[in-house]
C-alpha positions as CSV (number, residue, x, y, z in Angstrom):
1,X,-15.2,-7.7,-19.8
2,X,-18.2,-9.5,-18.1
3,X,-21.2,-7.8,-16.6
4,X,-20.3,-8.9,-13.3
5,X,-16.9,-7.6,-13.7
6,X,-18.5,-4.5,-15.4
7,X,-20.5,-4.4,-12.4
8,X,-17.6,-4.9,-10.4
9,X,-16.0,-1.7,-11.5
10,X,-18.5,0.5,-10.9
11,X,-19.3,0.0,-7.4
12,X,-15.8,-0.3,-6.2
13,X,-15.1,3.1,-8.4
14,X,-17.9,5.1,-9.1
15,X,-20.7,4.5,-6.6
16,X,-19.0,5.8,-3.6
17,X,-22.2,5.8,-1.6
18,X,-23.9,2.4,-2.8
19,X,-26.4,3.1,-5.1
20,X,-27.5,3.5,-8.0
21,X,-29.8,6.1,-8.8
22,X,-29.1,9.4,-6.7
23,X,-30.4,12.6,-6.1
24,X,-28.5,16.2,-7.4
25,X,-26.5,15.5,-4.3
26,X,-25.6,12.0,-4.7
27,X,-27.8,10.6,-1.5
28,X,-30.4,8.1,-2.1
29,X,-33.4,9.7,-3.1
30,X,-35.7,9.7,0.2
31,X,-39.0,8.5,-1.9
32,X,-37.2,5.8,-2.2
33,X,-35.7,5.1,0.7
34,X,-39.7,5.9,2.3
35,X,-41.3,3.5,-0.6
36,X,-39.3,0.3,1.5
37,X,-39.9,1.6,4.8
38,X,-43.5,1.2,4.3
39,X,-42.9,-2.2,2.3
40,X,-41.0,-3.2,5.9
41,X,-43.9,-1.9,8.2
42,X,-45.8,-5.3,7.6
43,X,-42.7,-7.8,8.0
44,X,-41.4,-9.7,11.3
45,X,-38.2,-9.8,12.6
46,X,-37.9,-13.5,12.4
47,X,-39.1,-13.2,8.4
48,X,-37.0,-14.8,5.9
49,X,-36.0,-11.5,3.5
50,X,-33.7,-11.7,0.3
51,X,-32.9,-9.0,-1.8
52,X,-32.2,-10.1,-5.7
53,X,-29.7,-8.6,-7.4
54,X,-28.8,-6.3,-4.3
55,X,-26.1,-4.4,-5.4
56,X,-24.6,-2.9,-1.8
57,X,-27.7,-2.9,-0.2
58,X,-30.3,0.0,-1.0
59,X,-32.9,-1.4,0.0
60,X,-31.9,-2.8,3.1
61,X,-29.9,0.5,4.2
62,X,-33.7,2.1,3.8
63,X,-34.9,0.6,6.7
64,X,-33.8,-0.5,10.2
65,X,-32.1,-3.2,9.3
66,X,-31.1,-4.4,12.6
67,X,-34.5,-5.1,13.7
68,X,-34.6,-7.7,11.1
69,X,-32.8,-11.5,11.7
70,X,-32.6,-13.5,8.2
71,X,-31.4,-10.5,5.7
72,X,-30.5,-12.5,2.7
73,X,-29.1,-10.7,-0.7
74,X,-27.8,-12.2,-4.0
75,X,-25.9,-10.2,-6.6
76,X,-23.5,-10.8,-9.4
77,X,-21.0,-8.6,-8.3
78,X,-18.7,-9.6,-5.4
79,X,-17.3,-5.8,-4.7
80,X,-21.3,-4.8,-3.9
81,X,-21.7,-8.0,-1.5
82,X,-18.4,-7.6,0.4
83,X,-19.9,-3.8,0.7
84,X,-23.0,-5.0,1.7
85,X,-21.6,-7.1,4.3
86,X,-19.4,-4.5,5.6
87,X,-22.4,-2.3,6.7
88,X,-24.5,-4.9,7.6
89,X,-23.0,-7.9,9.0
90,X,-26.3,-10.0,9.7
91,X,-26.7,-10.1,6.2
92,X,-26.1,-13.5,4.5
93,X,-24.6,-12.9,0.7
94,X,-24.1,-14.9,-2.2
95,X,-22.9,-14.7,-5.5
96,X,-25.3,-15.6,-8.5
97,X,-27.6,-14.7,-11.0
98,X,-31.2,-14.2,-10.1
99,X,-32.2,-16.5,-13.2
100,X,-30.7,-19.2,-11.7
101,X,-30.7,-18.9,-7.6
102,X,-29.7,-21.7,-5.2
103,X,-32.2,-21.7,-3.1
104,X,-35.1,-24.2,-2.4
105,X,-38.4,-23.6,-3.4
106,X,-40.5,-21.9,-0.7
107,X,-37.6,-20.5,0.6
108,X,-38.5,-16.8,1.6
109,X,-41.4,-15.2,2.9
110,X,-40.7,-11.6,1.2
111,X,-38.4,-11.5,-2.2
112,X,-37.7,-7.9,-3.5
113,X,-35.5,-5.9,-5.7
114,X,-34.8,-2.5,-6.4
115,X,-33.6,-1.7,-10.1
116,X,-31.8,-5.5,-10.2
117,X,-34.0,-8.5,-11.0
118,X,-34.6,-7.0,-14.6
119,X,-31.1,-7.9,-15.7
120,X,-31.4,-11.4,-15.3
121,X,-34.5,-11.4,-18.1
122,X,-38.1,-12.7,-17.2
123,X,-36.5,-15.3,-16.2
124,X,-35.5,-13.6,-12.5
125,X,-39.1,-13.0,-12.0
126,X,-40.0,-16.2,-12.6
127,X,-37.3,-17.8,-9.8
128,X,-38.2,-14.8,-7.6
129,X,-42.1,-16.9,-7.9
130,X,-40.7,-19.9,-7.1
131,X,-38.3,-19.1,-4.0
132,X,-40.8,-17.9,-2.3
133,X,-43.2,-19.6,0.2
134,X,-47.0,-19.4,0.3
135,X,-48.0,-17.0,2.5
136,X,-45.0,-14.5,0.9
137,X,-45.3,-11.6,-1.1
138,X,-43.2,-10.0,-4.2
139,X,-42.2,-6.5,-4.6
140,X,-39.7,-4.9,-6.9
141,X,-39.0,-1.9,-8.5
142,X,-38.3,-2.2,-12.1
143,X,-36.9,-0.2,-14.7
144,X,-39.2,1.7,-16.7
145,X,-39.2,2.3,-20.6
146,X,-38.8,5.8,-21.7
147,X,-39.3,6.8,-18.3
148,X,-37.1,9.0,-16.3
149,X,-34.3,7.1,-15.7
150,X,-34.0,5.4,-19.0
151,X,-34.3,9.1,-20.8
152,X,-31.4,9.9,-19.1
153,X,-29.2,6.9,-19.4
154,X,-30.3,7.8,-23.3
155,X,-28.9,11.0,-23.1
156,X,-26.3,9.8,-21.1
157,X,-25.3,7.2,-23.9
158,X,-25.3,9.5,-26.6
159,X,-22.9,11.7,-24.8
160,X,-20.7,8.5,-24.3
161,X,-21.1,7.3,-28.2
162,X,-20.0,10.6,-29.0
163,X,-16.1,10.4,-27.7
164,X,-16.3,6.9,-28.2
165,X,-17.2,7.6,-32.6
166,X,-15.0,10.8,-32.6
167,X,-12.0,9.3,-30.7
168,X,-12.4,12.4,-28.7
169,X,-10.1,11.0,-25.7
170,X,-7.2,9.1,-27.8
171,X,-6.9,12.2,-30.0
172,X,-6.0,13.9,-26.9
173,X,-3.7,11.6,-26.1
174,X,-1.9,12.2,-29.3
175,X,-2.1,15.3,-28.6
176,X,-0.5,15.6,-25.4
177,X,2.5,12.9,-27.2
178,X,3.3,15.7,-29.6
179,X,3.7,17.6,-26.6
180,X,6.1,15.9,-25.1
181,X,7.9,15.0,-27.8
182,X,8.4,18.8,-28.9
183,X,6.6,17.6,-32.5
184,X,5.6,20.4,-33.5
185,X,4.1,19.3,-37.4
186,X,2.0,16.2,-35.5
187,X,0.9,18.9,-33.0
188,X,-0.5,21.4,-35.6
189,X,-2.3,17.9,-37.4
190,X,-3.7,16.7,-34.5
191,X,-5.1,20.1,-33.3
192,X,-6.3,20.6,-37.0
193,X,-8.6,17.0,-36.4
194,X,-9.5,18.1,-32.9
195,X,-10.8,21.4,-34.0
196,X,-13.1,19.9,-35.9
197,X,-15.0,17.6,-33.4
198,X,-14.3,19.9,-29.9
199,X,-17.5,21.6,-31.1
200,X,-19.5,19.2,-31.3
201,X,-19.0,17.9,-28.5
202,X,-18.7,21.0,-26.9
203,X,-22.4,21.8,-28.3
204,X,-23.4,18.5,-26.4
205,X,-21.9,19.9,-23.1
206,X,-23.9,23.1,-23.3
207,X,-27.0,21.3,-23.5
208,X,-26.0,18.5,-20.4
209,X,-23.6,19.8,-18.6
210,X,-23.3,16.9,-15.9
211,X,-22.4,13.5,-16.4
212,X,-19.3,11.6,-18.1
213,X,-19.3,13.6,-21.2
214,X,-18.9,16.6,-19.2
215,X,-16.5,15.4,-17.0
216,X,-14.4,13.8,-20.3
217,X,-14.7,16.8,-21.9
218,X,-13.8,19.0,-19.1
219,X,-10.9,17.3,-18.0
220,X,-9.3,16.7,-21.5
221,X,-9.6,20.4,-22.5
222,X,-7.9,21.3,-19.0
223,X,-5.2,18.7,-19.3
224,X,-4.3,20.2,-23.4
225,X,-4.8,23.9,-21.8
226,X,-2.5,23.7,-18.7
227,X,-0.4,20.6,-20.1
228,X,3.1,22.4,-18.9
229,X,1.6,22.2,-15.3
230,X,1.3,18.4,-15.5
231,X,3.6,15.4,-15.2
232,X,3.4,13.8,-19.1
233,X,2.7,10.2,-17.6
234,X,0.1,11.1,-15.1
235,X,-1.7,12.9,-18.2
236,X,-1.5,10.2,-20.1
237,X,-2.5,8.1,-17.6
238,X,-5.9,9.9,-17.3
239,X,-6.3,9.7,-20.4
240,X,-6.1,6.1,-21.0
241,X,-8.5,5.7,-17.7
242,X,-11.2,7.8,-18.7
243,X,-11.0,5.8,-21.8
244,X,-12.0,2.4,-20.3
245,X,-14.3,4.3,-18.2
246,X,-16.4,5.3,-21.4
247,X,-15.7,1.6,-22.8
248,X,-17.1,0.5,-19.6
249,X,-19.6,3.4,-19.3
250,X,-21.6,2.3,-22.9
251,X,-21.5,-1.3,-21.6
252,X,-23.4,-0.9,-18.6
253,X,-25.8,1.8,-20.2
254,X,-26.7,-0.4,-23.2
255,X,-27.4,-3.4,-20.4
256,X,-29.4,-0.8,-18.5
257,X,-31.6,0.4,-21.5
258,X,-32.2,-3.1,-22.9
259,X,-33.9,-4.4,-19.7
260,X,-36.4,-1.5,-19.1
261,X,-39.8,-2.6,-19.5
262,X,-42.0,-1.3,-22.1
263,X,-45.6,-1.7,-20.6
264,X,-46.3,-4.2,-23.5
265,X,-43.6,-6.3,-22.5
266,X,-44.5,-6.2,-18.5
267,X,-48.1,-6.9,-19.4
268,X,-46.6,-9.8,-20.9
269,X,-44.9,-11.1,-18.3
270,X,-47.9,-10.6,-16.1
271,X,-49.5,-12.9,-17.9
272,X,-46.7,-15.7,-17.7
273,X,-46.7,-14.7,-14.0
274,X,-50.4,-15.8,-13.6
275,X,-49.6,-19.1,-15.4
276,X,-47.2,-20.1,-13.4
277,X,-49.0,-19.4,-9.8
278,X,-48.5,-15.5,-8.7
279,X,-52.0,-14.6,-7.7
280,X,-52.9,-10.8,-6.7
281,X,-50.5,-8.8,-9.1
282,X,-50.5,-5.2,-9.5
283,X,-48.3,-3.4,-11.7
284,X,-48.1,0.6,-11.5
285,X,-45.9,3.9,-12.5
286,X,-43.6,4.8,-9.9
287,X,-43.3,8.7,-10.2
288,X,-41.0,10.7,-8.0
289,X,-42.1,14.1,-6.8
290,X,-39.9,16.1,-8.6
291,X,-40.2,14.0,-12.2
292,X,-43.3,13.8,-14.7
293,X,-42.3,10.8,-16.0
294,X,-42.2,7.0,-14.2
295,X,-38.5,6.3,-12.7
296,X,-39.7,2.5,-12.4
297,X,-42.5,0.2,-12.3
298,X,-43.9,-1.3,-9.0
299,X,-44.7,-4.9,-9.2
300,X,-46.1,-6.9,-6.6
301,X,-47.5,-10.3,-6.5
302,X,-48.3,-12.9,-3.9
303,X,-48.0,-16.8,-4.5
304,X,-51.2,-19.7,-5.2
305,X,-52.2,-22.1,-2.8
């Protein structure tokens, strides 16, 4: 599967409200949301506004969009644009990676992304440079290294490894086979191997008790409990869904952990940055109120005469 189909999949199935990183509650986290709205104070209507690698909109759902005339937004994933365009019809979409836009150079007078542009390597930041015109300005919020967010995508992934190594799901599948199929010798062999990792990841659940693992785990244990209140094919249906959820799942958190930003590696695109004309950068933590460690990196830059 491709990352823009991978991509694909989770917004049409698993990001019911459009973004990405969510409060306990699943909302949009309102630092966020009031991080942009004070980006937006200083633009014009009539400004020229893309947002790189969009996803279904964040950003532009965190201000009054309507006030705004020439919302542009590029992303990978078709399902987020046709989203996007749902809520905010204004906004002109198309489909691409931020490494290798369409657009002319000078296009834009304010280029931004929210937890995006990182995906398409350096090499994003670098077209982000070039797309935009002279008097325009840079902002983004980038993933950040062993911050907040890429802690718990770790923790996340090693939840996801661990039915993925132990088989955890298909041996409930088997399982729930013997079941049906009144074996009774299979049964007592596939319980015998299941016995032996349901603590483990059990132990795993204790300690993180949100998230896919939990929800895996949960869910299997309830379907092998209470099997005789269950249609066999709609339990083996969820079992076989949830997993090419985890396959899917351990895709997209790899991608996500690969593209945060050590501050070694940002100070070194900084430095590219200069050399290709962004004049006035800043790079700082971007710490949420309720976390002590960074959730993303804010970097800003403005383009040379």
């Amino acid at each position: 599967m491709s990352q823009s189909e991978n991509w694909s999949d989770y917004w049409e199935y698993e990001s019911s409200k459009g973004e990405v990183f969510v409060d306990k509650l699943g909302n949009k986290h309102p630092e966020l949301a009031e991080f942009w709205k004070q980006i937006f104070n200083d633009f014009q209507p009539t400004d020229r506004i893309i947002d790189l690698a969009s996803g279904a909109g964040s950003i532009f759902h965190s201000v009054s969009h309507q006030t705004y005339l020439n919302l542009y937004a590029v992303d990978i994933s078709n399902v987020a644009l046709v989203r996007l365009q749902e809520d905010i019809p204004q906004a002109q979409v198309q489909i691409g990676s931020c490494d290798n836009l369409s657009f002319s150079d000078s296009s834009f007078e304010h280029v931004l992304s929210q937890f995006g542009i990182e995906y398409s390597t350096e090499d994003g930041f670098y077209e982000a440079l070039r797309i935009m015109t002279l008097k325009g300005d840079f902002v983004a919020l980038v993933h950040y290294k062993n911050g907040y967010i890429d802690d718990r995508n770790a923790t996340e992934l090693e939840g996801v490894d661990l039915l993925i190594d132990s088989s955890f799901v298909d041996l409930s599948k088997k399982i729930a086979n013997s079941f049906n199929n009144k074996d009774t010798t299979r049964t007592q062999t596939y319980f015998k191997e299941f016995s032996a990792i349901e603590p483990i990841v059990h132990a795993y659940c204790v300690k993180h008790s949100s998230g896919m693992t939990a929800h895996c785990y949960n869910g299997c244990k309830r379907l092998l409990q209470e099997y005789a209140k269950y249609n066999h094919a709609d339990v083996i249906e969820w079992f076989e869904n949830m997993h090419q959820e985890l396959q899917q799942a351990q895709v997209r958190l790899l991608n996500m952990r690969s593209v945060a930003f050590s501050k070694d590696r940002m100070s070194k695109m900084v430095d590219a940055l200069v050399k290709k004309g962004a004049k006035e950068l800043s790079v700082e933590p971007f710490v949420l109120g309720q976390h002590d460690k960074p959730v993303a990196w804010i970097l800003k830059f403005k383009k040379e005469n």
